[in-house]
Structures are given as C-alpha cells and as structure tokens.
BAVEXFI-243708 format. One record per residue: residue in one letter; x, y, z of N, C-alpha, C in turn. Coordinates in pm, whole numbers, padded with zeros to 5 digits, always signed. Example, Ala and Ser with C-alpha at 12.3 -4.5 7.8 and 13.67 -1.06 7.14 Angstrom:
<kolbas>
  r     n_u     n_v     n_w    ca_u    ca_v    ca_w     c_u     c_v     c_w
  A  +01319  -00569  +00780  +01230  -00450  +00780  +01320  -00330  +00780
  S  +01285  -00225  +00708  +01367  -00106  +00714  +01290  +00003  +00787
</kolbas>
This chain:
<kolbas>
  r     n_u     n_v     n_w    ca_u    ca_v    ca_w     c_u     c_v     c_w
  X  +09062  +05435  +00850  +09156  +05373  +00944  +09294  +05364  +00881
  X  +09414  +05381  +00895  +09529  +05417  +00918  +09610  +05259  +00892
  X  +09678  +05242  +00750  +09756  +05121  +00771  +09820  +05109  +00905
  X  +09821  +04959  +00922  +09977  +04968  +01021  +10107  +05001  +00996
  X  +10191  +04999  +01097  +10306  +05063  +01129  +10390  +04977  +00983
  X  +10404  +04835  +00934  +10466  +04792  +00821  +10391  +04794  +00720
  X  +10281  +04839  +00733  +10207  +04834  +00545  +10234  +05032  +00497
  X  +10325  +05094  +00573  +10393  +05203  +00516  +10446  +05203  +00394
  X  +10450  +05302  +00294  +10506  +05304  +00188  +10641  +05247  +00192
  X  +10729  +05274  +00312  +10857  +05237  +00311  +10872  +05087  +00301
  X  +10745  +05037  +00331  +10804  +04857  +00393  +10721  +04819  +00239
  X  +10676  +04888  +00137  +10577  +04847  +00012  +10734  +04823  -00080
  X  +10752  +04697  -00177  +10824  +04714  -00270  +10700  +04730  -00413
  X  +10685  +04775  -00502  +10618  +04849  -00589  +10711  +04704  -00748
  X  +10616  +04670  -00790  +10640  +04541  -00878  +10564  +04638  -01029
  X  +10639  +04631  -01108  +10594  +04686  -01266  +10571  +04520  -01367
  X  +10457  +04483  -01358  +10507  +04325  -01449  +10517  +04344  -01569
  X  +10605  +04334  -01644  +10654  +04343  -01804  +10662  +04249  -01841
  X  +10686  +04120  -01818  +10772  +04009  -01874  +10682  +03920  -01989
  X  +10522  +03943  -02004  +10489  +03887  -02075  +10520  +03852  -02193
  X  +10456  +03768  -02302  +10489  +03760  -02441  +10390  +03842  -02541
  X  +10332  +03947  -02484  +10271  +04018  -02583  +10168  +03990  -02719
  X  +10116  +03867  -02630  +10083  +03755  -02797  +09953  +03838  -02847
  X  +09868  +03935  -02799  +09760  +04011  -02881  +09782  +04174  -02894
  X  +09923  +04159  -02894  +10012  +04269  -02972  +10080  +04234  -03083
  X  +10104  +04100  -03119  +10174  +04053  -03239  +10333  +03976  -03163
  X  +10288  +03944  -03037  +10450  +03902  -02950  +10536  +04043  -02938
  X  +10489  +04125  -02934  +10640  +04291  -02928  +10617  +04286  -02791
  X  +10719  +04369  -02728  +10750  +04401  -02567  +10621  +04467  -02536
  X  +10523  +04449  -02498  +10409  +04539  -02502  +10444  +04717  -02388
  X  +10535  +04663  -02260  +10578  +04730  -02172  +10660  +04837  -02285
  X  +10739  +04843  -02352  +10744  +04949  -02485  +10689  +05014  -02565
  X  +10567  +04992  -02549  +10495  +05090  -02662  +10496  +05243  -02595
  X  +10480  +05313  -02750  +10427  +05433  -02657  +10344  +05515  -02620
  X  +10290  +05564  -02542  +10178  +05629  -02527  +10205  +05777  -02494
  X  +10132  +05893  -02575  +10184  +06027  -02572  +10314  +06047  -02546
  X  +10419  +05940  -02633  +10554  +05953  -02562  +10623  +05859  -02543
  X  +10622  +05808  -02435  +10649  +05719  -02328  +10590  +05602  -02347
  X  +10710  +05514  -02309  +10715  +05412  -02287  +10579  +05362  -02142
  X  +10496  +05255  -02225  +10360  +05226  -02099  +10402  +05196  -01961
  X  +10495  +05123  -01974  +10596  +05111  -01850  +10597  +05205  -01765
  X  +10676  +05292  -01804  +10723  +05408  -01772  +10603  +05543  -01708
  X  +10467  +05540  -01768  +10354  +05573  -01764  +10324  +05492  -01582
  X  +10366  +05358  -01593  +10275  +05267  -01447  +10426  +05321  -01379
  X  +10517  +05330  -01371  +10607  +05338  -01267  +10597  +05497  -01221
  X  +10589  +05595  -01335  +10554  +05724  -01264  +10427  +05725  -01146
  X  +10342  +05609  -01180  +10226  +05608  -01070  +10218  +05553  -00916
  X  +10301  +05415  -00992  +10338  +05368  -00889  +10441  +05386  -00772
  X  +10581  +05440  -00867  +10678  +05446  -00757  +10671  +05568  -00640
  X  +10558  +05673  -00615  +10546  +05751  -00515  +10502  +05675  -00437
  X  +10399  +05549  -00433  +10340  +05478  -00358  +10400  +05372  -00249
  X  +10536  +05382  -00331  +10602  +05249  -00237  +10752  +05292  -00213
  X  +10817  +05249  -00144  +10979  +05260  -00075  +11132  +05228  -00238
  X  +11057  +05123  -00256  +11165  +05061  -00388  +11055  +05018  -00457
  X  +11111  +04942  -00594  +11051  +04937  -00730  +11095  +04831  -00808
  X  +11031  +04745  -00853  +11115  +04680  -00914  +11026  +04628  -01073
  X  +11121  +04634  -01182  +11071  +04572  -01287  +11058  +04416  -01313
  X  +10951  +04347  -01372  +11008  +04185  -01382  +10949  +04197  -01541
  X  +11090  +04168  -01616  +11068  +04157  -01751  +11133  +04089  -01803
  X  +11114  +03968  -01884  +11158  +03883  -01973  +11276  +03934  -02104
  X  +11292  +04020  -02117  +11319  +04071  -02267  +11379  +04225  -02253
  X  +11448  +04252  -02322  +11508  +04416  -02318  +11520  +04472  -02152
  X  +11614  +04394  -02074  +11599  +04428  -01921  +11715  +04573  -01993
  X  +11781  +04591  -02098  +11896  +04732  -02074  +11804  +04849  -02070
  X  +11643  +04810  -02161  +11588  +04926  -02145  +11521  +04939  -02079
  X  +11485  +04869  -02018  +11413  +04834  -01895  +11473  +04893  -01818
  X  +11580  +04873  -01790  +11637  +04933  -01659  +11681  +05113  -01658
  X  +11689  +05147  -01811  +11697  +05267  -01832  +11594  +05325  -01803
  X  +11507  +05285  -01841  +11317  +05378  -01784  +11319  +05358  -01662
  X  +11386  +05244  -01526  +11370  +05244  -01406  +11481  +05347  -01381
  X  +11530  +05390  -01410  +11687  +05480  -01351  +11658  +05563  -01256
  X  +11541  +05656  -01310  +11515  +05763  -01229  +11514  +05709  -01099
  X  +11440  +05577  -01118  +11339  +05558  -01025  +11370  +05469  -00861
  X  +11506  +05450  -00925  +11615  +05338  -00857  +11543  +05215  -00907
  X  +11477  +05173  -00976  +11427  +05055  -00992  +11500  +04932  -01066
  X  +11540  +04799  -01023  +11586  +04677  -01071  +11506  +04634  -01159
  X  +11563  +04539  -01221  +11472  +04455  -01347  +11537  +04336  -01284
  X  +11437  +04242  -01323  +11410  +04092  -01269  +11358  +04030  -01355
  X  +11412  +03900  -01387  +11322  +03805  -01489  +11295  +03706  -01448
  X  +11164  +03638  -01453  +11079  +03499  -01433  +11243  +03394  -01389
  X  +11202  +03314  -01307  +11282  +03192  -01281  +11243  +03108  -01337
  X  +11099  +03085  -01342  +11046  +02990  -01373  +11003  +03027  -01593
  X  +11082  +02923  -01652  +11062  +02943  -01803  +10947  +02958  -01892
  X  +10973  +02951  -01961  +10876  +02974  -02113  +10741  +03065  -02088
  X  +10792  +03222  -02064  +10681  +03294  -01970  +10557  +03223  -01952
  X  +10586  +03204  -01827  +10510  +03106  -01753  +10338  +03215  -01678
  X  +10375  +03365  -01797  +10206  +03432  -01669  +10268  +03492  -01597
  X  +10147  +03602  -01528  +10213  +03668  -01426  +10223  +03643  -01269
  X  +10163  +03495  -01293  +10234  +03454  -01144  +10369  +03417  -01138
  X  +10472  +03380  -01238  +10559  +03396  -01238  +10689  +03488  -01206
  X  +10573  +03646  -01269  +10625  +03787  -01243  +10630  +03794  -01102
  X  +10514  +03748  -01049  +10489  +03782  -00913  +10599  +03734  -00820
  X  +10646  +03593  -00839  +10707  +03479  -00784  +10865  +03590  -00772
  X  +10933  +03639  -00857  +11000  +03669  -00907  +11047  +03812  -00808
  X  +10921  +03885  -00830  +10902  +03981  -00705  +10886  +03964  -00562
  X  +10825  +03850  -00525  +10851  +03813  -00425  +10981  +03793  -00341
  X  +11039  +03736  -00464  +11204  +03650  -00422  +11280  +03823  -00348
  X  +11264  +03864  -00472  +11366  +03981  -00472  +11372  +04120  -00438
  X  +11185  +04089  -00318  +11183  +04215  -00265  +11243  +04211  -00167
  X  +11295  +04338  -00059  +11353  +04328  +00041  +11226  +04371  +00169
  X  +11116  +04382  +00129  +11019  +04472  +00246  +10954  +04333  +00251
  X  +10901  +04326  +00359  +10779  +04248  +00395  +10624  +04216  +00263
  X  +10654  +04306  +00220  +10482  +04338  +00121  +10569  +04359  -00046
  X  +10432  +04343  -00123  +10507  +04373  -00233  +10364  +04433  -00328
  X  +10369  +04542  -00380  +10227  +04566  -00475  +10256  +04593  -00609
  X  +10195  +04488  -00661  +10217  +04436  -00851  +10112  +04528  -00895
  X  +10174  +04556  -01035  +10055  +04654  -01119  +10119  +04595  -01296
  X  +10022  +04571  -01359  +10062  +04540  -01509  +10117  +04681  -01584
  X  +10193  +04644  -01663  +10285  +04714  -01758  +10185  +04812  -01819
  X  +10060  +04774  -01880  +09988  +04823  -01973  +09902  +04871  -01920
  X  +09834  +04928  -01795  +09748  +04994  -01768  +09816  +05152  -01715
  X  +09837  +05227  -01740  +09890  +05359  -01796  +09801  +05438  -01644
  X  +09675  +05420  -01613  +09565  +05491  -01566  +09540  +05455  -01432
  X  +09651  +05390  -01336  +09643  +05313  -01219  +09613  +05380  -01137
  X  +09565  +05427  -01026  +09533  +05487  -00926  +09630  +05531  -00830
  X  +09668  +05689  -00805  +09710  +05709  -00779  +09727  +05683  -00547
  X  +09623  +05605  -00544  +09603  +05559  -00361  +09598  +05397  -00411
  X  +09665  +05337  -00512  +09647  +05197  -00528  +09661  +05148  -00372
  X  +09800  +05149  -00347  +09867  +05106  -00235  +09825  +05113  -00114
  X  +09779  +05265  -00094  +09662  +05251  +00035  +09588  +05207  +00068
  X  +09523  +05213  -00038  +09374  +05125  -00023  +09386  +04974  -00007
  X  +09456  +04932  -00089  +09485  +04792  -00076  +09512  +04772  +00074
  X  +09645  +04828  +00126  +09714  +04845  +00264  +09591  +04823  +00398
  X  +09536  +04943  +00387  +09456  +04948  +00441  +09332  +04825  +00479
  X  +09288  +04760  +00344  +09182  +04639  +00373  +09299  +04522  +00388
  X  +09409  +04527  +00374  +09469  +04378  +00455  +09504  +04416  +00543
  X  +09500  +04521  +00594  +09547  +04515  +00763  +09457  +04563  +00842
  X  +09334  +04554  +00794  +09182  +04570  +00858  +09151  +04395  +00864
  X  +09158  +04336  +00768  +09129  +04178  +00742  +09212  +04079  +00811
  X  +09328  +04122  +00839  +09444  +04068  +00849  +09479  +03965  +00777
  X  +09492  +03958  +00619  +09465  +03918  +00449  +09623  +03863  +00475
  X  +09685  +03802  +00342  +09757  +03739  +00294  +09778  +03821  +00165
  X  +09638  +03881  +00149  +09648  +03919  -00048  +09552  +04024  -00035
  X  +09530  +04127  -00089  +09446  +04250  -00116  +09468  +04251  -00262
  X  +09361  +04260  -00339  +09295  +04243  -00488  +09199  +04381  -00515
  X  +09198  +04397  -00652  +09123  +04506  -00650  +08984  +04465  -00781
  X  +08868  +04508  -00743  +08721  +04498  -00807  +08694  +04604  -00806
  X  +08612  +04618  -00926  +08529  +04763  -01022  +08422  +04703  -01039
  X  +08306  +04842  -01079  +08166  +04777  -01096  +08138  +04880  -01171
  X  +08148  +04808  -01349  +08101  +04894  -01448  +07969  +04940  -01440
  X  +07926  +05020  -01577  +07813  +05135  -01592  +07671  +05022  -01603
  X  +07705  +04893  -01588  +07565  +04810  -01616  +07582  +04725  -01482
  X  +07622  +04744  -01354  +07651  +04651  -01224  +07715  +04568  -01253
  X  +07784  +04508  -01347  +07882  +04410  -01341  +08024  +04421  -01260
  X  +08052  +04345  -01159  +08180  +04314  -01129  +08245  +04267  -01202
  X  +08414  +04309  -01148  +08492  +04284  -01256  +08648  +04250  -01125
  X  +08716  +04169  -01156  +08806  +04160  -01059  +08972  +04145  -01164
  X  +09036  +04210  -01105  +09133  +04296  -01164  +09273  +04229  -01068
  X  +09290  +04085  -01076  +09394  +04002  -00966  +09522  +04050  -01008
  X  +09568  +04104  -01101  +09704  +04121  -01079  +09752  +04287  -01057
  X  +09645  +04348  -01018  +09664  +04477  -00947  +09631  +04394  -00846
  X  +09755  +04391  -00700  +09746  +04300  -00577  +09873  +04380  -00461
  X  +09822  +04365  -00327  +09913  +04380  -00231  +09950  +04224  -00174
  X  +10075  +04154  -00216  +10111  +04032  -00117  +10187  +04049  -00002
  X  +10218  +03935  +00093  +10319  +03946  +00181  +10417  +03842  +00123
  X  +10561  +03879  +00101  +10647  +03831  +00041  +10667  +03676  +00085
  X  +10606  +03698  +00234  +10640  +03534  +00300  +10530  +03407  +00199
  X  +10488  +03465  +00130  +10388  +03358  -00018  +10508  +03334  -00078
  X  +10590  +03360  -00087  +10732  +03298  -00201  +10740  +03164  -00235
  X  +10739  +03121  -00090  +10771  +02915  -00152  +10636  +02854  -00172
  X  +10516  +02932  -00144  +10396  +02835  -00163  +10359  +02905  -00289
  X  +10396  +03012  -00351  +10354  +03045  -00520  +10463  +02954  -00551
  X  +10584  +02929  -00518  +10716  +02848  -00585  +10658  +02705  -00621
  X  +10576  +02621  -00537  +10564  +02492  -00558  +10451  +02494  -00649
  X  +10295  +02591  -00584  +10198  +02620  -00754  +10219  +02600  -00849
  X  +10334  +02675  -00880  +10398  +02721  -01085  +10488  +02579  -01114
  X  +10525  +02505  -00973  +10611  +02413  -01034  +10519  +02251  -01026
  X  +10381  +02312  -00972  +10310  +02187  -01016  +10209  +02220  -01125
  X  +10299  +02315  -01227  +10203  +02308  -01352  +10136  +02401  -01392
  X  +10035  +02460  -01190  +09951  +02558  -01222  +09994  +02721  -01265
  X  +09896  +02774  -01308  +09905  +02888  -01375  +09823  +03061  -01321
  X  +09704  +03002  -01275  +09580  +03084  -01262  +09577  +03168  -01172
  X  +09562  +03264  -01155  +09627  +03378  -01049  +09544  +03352  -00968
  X  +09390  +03369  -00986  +09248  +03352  -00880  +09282  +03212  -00788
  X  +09352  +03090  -00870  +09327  +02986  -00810  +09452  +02967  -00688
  X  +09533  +03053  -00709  +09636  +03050  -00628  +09555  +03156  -00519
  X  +09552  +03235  -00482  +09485  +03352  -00459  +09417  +03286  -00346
  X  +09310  +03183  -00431  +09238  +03097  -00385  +09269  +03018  -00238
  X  +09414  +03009  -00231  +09435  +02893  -00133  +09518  +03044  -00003
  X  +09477  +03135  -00037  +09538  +03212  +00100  +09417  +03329  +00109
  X  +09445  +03385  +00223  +09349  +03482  +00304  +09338  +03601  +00225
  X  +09224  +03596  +00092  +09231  +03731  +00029  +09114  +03839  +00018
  X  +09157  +03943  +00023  +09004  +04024  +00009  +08994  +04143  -00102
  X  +08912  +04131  -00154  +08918  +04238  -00279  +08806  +04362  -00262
  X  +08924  +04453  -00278  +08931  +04585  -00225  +08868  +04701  -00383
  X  +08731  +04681  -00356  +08615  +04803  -00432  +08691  +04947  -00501
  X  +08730  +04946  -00619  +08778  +05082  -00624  +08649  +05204  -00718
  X  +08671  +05289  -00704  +08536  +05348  -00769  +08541  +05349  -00906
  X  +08698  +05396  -01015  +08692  +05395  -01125  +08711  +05273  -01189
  X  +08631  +05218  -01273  +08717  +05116  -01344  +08782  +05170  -01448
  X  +08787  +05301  -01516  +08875  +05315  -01584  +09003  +05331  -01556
  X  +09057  +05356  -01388  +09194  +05351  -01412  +09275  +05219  -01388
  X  +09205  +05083  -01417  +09232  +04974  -01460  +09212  +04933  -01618
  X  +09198  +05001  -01683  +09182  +04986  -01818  +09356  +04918  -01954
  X  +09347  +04840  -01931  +09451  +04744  -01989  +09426  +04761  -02159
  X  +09547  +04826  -02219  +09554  +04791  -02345  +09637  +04672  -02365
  X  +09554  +04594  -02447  +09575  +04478  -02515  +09621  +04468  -02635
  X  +09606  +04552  -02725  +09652  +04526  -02893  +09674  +04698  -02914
  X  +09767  +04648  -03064  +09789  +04811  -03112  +09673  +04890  -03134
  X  +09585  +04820  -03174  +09438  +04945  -03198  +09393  +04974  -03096
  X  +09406  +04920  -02967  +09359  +05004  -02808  +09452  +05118  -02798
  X  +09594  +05083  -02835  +09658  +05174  -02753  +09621  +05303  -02894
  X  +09621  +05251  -03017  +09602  +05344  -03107  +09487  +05473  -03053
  X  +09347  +05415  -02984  +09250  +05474  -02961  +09244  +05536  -02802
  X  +09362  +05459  -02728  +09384  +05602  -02567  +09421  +05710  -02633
  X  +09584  +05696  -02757  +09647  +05778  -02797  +09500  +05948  -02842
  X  +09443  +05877  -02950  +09385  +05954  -02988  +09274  +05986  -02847
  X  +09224  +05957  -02732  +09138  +05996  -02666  +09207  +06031  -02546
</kolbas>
C-alpha cells in the first residue's frame, strides 16, 4: 500500500543525530570516525538523504565540520536546546523545532548500514495505523526481538509535548514514545541497524 500524499519523500525532513557525548568511545565526536574513509556520519547521510526532501544534522560539537560533510547534501547542523547532552531525545526535540515538513525521520550517526527503504517502510505503517511515531524492530538468529527507537518516523506537531518531557527531567525515548500512537515497523535485517559503540567495533566493521 502506497504512503499518503504527505508521507512523500518531499514532506520527510531526514535527521542525522550526532550530538552525543561519545562516552564508550573515550568522549571523541563518535559521528567522526572513520570508516573505509569517511566520516560515519557521512556513511548515514549518503543513505539517508535519497530518502527524504531536506536533511538535517543535530550535533553538539564541530557543527564547521559537520556542516562540511552536509554540503553536498544541503544539509543544516542543529544543536540540542536543551543542555548538558541531554540523549537523543533532545536530538530529536531539536529536529523537530527546525524541520520545515510535517514528518521528520531520525537515524543515529553510527550505524553506517541503515536501510536503504528506511523511510518507506516506516511511512507506510504510520499511515496504514494512522501512528504519531513509526519505530523500527529486528528479530535476531535466536528469535529475540530487539527494538531500535531512535531509527523513528515522527510528526513534527510532537515538538511541545517532547519540549515539556525533557524539561520535566525525563530522558527515555520508549517512555516518551510511550505516551503517543506508536507502531514498530519489522525490518528483516538486523544487521543494517548495527551501531558501533567503541573503537574496537568500528576497528572490526573496518576489517570485515
């Protein structure tokens, strides 16, 4: 079945979240490392930005180079409003503010291997559901589910009710998630959600 007429790529703004603090990398920009090359960043925005209309980075730290790896791409850099990287509902918050489309689909800095129909698929089960939030779940080689919340399709109109969440403290992506209409959308690989976390992951994609 066929998104609707606004869950089109054109009305998608495409969110890269960088802004973390990298703390099981040693605190470094983790969105900088490189992989065969390239900046990991740079790796999720080549995936992402065919998928959506505009692009935007939300990164705490080095927005000059940040914005140099978005160039191609027309993509902005954006940083958290809310302080002392506050998580990536913050990123999200951030993207919300400053998209201009109706929808917005977040993908982390460090997963290199994102799916190239992220956006569709997502698209597709919130406007079959008529959702608030489209989430994406994998089911590794032993049946375990696995839910993967900040690969997400929102509708930007969540802005002031993630705004008051983060400013009463909370943090938890699921639990926010929690309080609006969400459905999580089955993808077949879980490897192209595969998140490096520390230098010896990315050491061991490099080599594989």
């Amino acid at each position: 079945m066929p998104a609707a007429l606004n869950l089109l790529p054109a009305n998608l703004t495409g969110l890269v979240l960088a802004g973390g603090r990298g703390t099981r990398m040693g605190g470094i920009d983790k969105g900088l490392q490189l992989l065969h090359g390239e900046a990991l960043a740079l790796h999720v925005m080549k995936r992402l930005a065919p998928q959506t209309g505009s692009l935007l980075i939300s990164a705490n730290r080095h927005p000059e180079v940040y914005a140099a790896l978005g160039s191609p791409f027309g993509a902005s850099v954006i940083a958290d409003s809310v302080a002392d990287f506050s998580g990536p509902l913050a990123g999200l918050l951030a993207g919300l503010r400053a998209a201009r489309t109706p929808f917005v689909v977040s993908a982390p800095c460090d997963s290199p291997g994102l799916p190239a129909d992220l956006a569709a698929r997502l698209a597709q089960a919130l406007d079959a559901q008529q959702a608030d939030i489209a989430t994406v779940t994998t089911v590794d080689a032993h049946g375990e589910t696995s839910i993967h919340p900040v690969f997400a399709l929102l509708r930007t109109s969540l802005a002031d009710d993630l705004s008051a969440f983060l400013q009463a403290g909370e943090r938890k992506v699921r639990a926010w998630y929690a309080r609006h209409k969400t459905v999580e959308v089955a993808f077949p690989d879980e490897r192209a959600f595969y998140n490096i976390n520390s230098l010896q992951e990315l050491a061991d994609l490099e080599r594989h």
